[in-house]
TORROMAR-287185 format. One line per 10 residues: for each residue x, y, z of C-alpha. Coordinates in nm, 4 decimals, always signed. Layout:
BEGIN
X Y Z | ...
//
This chain:
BEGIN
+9.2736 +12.4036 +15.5103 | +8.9242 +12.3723 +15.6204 | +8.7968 +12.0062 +15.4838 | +8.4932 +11.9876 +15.2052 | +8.2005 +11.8416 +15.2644 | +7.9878 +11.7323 +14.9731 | +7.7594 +11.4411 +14.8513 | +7.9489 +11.1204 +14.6776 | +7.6255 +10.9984 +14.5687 | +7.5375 +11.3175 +14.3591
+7.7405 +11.5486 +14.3814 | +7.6572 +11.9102 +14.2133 | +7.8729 +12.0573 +13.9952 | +7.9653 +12.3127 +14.2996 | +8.0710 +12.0326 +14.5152 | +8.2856 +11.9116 +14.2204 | +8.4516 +12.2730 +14.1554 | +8.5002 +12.3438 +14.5652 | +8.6843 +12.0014 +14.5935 | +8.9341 +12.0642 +14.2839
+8.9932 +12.4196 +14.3974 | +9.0686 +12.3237 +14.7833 | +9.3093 +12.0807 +14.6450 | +9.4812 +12.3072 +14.3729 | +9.5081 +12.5443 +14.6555 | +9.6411 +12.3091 +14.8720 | +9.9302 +12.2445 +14.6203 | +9.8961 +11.8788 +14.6446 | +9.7652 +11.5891 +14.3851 | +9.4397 +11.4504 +14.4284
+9.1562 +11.2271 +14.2913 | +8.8395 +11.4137 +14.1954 | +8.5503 +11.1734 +14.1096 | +8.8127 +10.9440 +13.9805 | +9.0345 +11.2421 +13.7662 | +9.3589 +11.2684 +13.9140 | +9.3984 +11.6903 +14.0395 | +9.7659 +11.8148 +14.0056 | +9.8168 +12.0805 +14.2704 | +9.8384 +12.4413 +14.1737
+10.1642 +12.4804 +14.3134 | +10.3022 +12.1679 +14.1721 | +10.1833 +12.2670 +13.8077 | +10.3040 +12.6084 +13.8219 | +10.6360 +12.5120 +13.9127 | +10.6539 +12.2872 +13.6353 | +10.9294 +12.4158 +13.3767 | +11.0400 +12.2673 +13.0131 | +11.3417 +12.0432 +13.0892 | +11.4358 +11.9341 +12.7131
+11.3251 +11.9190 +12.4106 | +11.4427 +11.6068 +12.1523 | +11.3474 +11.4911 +11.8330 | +11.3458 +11.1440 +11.6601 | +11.2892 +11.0294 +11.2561 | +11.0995 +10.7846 +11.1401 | +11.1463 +10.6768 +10.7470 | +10.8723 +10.4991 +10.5623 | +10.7429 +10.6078 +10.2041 | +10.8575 +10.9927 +10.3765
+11.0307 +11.0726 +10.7184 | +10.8351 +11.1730 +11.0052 | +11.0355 +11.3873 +11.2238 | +10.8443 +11.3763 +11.5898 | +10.9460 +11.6135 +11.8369 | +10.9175 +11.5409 +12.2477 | +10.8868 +11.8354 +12.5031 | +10.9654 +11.6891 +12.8572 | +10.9138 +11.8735 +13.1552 | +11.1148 +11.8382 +13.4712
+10.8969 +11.6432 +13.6617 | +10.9167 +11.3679 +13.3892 | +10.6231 +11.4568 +13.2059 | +10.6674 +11.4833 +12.8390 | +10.4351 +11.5626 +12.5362 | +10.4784 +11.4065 +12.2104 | +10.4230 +11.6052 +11.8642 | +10.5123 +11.5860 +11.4842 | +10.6708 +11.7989 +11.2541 | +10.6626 +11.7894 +10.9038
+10.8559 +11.5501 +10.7569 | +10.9775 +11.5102 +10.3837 | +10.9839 +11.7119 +10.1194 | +11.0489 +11.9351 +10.4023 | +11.4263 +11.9869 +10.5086 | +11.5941 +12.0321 +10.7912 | +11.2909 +12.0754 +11.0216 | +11.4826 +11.8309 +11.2919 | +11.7338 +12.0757 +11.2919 | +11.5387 +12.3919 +11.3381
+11.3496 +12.2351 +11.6332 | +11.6538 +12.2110 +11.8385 | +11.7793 +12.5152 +11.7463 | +11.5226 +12.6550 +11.9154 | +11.5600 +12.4467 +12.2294 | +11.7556 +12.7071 +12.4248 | +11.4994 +12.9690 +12.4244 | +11.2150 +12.6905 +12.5483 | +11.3994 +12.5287 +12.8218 | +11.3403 +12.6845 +13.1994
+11.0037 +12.7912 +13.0485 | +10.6741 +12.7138 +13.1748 | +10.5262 +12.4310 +12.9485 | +10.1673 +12.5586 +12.9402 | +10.1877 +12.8926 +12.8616 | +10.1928 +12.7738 +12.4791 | +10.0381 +13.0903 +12.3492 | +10.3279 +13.3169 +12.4722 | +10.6083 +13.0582 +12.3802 | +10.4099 +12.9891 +11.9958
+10.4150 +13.3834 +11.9931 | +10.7639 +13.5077 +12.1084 | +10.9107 +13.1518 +12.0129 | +11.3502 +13.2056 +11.9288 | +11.3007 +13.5519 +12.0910 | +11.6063 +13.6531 +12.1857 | +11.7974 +13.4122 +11.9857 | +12.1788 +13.5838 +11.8699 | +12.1282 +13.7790 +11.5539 | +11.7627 +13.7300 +11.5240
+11.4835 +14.0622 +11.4874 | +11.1626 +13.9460 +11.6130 | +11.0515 +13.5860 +11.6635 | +11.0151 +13.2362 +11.4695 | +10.6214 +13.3307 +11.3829 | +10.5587 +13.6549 +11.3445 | +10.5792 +13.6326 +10.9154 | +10.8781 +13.7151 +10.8497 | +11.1545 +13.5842 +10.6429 | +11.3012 +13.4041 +10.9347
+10.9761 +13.1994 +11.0240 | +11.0079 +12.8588 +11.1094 | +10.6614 +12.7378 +11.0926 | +10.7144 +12.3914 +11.0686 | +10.9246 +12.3441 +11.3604 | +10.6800 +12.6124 +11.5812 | +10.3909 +12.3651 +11.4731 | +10.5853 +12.0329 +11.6133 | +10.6559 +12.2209 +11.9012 | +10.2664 +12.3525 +11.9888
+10.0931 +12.0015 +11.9424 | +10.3778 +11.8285 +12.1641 | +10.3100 +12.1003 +12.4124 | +9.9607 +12.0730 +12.4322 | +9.9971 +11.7123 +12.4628 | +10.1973 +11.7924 +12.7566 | +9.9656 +12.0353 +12.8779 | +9.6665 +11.7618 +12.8990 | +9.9028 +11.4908 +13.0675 | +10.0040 +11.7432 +13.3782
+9.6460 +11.8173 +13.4012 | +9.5309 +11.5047 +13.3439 | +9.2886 +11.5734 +13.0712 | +9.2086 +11.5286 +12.6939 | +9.3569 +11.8042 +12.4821 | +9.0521 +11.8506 +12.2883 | +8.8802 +11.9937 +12.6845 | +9.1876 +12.2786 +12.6884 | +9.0883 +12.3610 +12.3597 | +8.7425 +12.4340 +12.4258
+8.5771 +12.0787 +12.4462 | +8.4583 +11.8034 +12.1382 | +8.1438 +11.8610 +11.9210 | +8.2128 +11.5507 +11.8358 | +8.3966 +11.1735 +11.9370 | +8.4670 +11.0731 +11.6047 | +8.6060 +11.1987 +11.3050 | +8.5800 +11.1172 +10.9679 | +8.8817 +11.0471 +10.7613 | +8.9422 +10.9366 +10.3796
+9.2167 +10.7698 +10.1687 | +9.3303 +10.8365 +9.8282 | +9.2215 +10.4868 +9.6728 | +9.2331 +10.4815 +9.2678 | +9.1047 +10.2435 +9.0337 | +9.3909 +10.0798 +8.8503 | +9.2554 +10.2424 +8.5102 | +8.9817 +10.5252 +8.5727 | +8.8880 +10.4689 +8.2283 | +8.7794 +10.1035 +8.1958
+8.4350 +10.0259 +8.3897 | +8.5779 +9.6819 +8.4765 | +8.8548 +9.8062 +8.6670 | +8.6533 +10.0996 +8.8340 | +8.3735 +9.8114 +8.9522 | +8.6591 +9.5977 +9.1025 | +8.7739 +9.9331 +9.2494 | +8.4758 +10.0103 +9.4421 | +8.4276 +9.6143 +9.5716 | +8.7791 +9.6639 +9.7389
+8.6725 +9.9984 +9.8705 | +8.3761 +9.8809 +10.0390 | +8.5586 +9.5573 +10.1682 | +8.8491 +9.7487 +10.3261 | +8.8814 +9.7044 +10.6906 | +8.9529 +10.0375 +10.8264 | +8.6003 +10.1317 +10.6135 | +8.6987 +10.4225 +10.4651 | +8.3867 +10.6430 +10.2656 | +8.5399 +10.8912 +10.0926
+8.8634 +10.8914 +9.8238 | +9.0504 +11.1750 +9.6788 | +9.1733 +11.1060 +9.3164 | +9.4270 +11.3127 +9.1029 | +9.3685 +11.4442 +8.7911 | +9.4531 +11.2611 +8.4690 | +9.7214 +11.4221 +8.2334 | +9.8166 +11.3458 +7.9159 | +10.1305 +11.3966 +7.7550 | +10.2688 +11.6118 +7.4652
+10.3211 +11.4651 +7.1030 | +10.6988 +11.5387 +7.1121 | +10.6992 +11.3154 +7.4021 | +10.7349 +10.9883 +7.2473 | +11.0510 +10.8643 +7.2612 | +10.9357 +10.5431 +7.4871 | +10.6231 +10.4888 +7.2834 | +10.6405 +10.6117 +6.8969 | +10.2561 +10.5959 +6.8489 | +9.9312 +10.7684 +7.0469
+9.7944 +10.4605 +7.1142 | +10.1252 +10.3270 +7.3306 | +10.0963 +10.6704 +7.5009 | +10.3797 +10.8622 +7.5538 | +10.7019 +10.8380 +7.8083 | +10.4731 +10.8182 +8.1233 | +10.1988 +10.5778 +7.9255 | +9.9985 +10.8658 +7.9675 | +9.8045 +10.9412 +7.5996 | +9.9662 +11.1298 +7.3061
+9.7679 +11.4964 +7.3434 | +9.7871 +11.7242 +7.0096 | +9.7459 +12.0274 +7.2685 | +9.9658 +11.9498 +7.5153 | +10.2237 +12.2079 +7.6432 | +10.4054 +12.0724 +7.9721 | +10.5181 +12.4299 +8.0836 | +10.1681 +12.5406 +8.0998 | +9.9116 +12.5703 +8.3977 | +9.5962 +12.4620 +8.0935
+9.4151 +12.1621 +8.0725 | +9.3350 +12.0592 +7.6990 | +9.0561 +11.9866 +7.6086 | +9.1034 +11.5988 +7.5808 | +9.2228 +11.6324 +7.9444 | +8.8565 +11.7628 +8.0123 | +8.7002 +11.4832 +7.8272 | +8.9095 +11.2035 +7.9712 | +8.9139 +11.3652 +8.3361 | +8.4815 +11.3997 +8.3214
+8.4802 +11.0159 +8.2166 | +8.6964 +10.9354 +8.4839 | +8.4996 +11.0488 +8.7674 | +8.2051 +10.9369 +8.5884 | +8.2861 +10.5777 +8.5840 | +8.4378 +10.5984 +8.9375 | +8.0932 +10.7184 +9.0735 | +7.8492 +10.4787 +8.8704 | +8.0955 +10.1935 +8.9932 | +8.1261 +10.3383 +9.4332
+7.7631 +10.4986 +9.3900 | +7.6569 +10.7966 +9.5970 | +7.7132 +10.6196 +10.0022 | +8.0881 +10.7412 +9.9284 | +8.2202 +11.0926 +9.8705 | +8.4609 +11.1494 +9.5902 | +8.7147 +11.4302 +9.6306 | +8.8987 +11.5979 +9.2653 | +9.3011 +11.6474 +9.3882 | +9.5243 +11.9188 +9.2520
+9.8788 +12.0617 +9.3435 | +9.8214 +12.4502 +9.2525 | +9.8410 +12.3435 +8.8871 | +9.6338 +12.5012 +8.6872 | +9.5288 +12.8425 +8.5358 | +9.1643 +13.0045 +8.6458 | +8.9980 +12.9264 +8.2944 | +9.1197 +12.5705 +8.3628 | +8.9843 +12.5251 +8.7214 | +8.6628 +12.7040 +8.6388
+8.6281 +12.4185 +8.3280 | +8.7423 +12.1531 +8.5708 | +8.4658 +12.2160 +8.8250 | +8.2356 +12.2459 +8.5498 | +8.3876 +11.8899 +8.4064 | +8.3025 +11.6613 +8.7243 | +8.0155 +11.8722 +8.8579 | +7.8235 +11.5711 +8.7704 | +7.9864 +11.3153 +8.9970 | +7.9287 +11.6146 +9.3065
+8.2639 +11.5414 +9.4154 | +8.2828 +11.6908 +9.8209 | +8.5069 +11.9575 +9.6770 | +8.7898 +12.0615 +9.4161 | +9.1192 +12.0922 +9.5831 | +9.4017 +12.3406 +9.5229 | +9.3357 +12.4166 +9.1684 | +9.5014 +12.7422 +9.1273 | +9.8639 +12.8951 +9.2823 | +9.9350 +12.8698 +9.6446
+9.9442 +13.2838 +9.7242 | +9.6103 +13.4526 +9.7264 | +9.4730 +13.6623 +9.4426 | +9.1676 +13.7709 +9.3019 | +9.1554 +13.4675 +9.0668 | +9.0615 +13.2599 +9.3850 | +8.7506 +13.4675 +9.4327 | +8.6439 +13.4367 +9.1161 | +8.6814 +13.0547 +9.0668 | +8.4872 +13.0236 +9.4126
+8.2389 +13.2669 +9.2262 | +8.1852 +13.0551 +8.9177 | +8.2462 +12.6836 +9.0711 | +7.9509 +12.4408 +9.0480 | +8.1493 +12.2382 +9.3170 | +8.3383 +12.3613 +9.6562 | +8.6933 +12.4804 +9.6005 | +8.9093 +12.3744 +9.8736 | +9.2516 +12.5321 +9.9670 | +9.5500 +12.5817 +10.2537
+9.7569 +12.3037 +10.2846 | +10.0750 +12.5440 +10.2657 | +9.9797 +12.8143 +10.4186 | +10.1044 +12.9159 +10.7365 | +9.9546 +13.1619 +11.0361 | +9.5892 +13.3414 +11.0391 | +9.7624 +13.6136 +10.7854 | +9.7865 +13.3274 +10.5437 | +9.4369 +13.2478 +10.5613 | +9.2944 +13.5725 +10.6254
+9.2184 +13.6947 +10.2355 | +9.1114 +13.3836 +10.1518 | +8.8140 +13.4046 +10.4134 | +8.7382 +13.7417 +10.4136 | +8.6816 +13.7532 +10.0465 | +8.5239 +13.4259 +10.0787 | +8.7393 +13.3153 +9.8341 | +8.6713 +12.9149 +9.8866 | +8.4182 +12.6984 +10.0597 | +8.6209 +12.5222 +10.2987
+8.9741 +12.6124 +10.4207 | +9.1808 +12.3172 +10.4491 | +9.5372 +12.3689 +10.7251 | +9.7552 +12.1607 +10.7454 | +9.8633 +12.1761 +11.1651 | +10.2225 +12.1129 +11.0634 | +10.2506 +12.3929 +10.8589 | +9.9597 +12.6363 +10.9804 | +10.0559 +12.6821 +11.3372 | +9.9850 +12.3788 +11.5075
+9.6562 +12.3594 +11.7477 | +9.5962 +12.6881 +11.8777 | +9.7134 +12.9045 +11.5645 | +9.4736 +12.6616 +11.3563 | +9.1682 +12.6691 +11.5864 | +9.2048 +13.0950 +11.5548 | +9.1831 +13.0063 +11.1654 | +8.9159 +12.7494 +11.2175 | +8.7361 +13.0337 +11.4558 | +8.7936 +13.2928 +11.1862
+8.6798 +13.0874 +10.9110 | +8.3543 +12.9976 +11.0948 | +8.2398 +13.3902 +11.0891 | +8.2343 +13.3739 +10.7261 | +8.0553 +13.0433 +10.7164 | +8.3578 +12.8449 +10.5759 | +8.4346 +12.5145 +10.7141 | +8.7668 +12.3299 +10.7942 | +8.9295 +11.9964 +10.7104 | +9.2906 +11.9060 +10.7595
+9.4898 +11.7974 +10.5419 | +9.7783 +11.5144 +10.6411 | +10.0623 +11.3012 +10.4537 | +10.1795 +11.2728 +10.7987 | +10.2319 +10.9377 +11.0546 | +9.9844 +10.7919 +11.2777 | +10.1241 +10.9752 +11.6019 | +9.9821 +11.3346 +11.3482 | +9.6978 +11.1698 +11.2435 | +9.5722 +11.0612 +11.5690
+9.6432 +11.4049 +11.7189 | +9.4805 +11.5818 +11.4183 | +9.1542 +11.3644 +11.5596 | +9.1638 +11.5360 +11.8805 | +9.2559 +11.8370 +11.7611 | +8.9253 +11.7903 +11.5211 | +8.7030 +11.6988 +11.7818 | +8.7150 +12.0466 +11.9305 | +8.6390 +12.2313 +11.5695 | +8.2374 +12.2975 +11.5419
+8.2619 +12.3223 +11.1251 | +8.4681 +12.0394 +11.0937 | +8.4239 +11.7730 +10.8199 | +8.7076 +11.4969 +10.7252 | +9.0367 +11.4700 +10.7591 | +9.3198 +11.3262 +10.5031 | +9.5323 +10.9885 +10.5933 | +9.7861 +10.8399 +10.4437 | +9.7459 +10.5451 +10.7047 | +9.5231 +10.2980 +10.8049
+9.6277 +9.9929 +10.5449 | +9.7243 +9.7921 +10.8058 | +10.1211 +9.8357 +10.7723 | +10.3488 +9.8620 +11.0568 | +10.2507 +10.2925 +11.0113 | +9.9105 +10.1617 +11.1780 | +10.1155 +10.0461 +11.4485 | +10.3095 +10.3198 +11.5779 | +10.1037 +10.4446 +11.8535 | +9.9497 +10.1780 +12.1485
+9.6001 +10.2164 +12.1029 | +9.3413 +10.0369 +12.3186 | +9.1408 +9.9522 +12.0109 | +9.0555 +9.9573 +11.6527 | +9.2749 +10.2884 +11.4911 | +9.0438 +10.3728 +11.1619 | +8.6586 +10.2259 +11.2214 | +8.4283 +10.2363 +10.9680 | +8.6212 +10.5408 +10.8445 | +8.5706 +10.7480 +11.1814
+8.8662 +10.8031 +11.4145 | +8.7705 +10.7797 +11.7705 | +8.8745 +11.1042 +12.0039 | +9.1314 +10.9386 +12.2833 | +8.9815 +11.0070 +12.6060 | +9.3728 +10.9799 +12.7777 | +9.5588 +11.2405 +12.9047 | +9.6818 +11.4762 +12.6087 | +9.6105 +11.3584 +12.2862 | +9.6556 +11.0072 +12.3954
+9.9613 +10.9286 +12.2135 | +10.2242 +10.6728 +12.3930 | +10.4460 +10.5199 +12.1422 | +10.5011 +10.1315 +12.0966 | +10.9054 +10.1529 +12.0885 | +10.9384 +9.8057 +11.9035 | +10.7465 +9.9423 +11.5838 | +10.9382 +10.2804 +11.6383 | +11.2776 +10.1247 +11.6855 | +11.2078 +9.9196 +11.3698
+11.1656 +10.2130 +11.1459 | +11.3984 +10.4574 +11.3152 | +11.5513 +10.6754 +10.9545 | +11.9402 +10.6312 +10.9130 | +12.1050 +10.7694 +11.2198 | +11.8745 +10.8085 +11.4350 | +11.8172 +10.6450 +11.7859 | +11.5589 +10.6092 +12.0353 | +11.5305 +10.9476 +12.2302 | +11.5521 +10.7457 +12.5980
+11.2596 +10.5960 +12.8263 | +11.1673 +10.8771 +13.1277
//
């Protein structure tokens, strides 16, 4: 090979390209302005060795999965974890058809993933009844965090490069009792005192309950079994908000913004509950507090009721947190039927599926957040994954109180920062795992997966 000559004072961007290329050519690992190279040949012969899984319990499980490669690389990722089931399982099922495979060709193994498999008519993602979505997403992050480590670069430059080096994140802080102004002031002092600095909260609805209801409280004004008020109109079984719901749920969010003010964003939480004529009155109910957006109001599946609650809204409507693959999202964009699309990478696909929804999304004008109930190892790789997303906004945490869940992953410096994650600039998504916090909160019967 014919040495390179170039300038190590300032060197162009040519210089810097003919120096990696001689040395990927030359099938050998080098340092490149302080980047270390891995040689072409050495990469390419790099195959998927095993693939293991470990559970953490805390208030859910957190199933992780690890994809090492057989030069003792690995990638870390997580799957979803409770109320999901048996999504340990199904990621080792489909161990066989991964291992001997080349570890960064993750669009072909996402694609044709358990292809092959005994018994089994297409693949593990292609929609149809025998999808497993939540293991294919586990396995797609942890390979693209191996992907960055054998090329010794941030995740977020495979997929594209960062628009940004933070993200934003919220919490799901509630004032003790919406309804008093007392407790809502206390509220927001603790919210602006909190040391991760988180600016934005997302807050349930308030319920009531029904007037048969009463057998822990015989009167309206002891509330009913939940302590929840005694409501005339209250049906259970129904998807309708009564009309004291309304009332009390428009107070609510008014006393929670007089008491935070307007340098935090307040975010209206729903689980698919409700019926269109109650969504459209809900938006219309806390339009005054300008919450960032209304969030999964109406059934999971797409209909036309979506596009015309997105139609009549005052506020954003927000959805996507179960869906699963760019078919999932597709009607819901196309008809623009919601503002902002919200994935969830363990269930939508992981990073690549989810940026081609994020990609999708942006033609229509519609932009992304994630949402997350997941550890810090997801959280930390939703960041990176984040960074590469032009019409991103915030992502959803369930961490960052300062528990042992903060602790999880060794981080060279503060996690959650004035409610901004930074981007890790590390190989991968930048996740290495402190084993004394992980050994501590290992879920029954399981064991550390080995040191490589």
């Amino acid at each position: 090979m014919r040495p390179v000559k170039m300038s190590l004072e300032n060197p162009s961007r040519r210089d810097v390209i003919r120096t990696g290329t001689a040395a990927l050519a030359a099938g050998a690992a080098t340092m490149v302005f302080g980047r270390r190279v891995l040689g072409a040949a050495a990469v390419a012969r790099t195959k998927i060795r095993d693939v293991q899984t470990m559970t953490l319990q805390g208030g859910r499980t957190y199933v992780l999965v690890r994809i090492v490669a057989d030069d003792g690389h690995y990638g870390i990722g997580e799957a979803y974890g409770t109320p999901g089931v048996g999504v340990a399982e199904q990621i080792l099922a489909l161990k066989p058809t991964l291992v001997g495979k080349n570890p960064k060709e993750i669009d072909v193994l996402y694609t044709m993933l358990g292809d092959g498999a005994p018994n089994l008519s297409g693949t593990r993602t292609d929609g149809s009844a025998h999808n497993l979505m939540r293991a294919a997403s586990g396995i797609d992050m942890a390979l693209w965090d191996l992907a960055g480590k054998l090329l010794d670069t941030p995740t977020s430059e495979l997929l594209g490069g960062r628009f940004r080096d933070r993200v934003r994140v919220y919490d799901h802080s509630t004032p003790r009792d919406p309804f008093d102004k007392a407790s809502c002031r206390e509220w927001a002092a603790q919210a602006n005192a909190h040391p991760s600095g988180f600016t934005a909260h997302k807050i349930g609805i308030m319920r009531t309950d029904t007037i048969w209801d009463v057998a822990a409280a015989p009167s309206a004004a002891a509330g009913g079994r939940s302590g929840r008020p005694i409501d005339n109109g209250k049906d259970p079984a129904n998807r309708h908000l009564t009309t004291k719901e309304l009332r009390r749920i428009g107070q609510a969010f008014e006393n929670m913004r007089e008491a935070i003010g307007w340098e935090h964003d307040l975010m209206v939480h729903c689980h698919w509950e409700l019926d269109l004529v109650s969504a459209i009155q809900l938006a219309r109910a806390v339009e005054s507090v300008k919450p960032l957006w209304l969030e999964d109001p109406l059934m999971v599946d797409y209909n036309d009721s979506w596009k015309r609650l997105t139609d009549a809204s005052p506020v954003p409507i927000l959805m996507g947190e179960n869906l699963a693959r760019r078919e999932g999202f597709l009607p819901f964009i196309t008809n623009q039927a919601c503002h902002i699309v919200n994935p969830d990478l363990r269930n939508s696909g992981g990073f690549l599926e989810t940026k081609r929804i994020a990609d999708m999304a942006a033609t229509y004008g519609i932009a992304v957040t994630t949402h997350n109930t997941g550890s810090q190892v997801y959280t930390y790789q939703a960041a990176q994954w984040a960074s590469s997303i032009r019409d991103y906004v915030i992502g959803e945490t369930v961490t960052g109180e300062g528990t042992w869940m903060d602790q999880v992953v060794k981080l060279d410096g503060p996690f959650i920062e004035k409610g901004y994650i930074k981007a890790s600039d590390k190989p991968g998504t930048g996740v290495e795992l402190n084993k004394d916090v992980v050994l501590a909160h290992l879920a029954a019967g399981q064991q550390w997966w080995g040191d490589l």
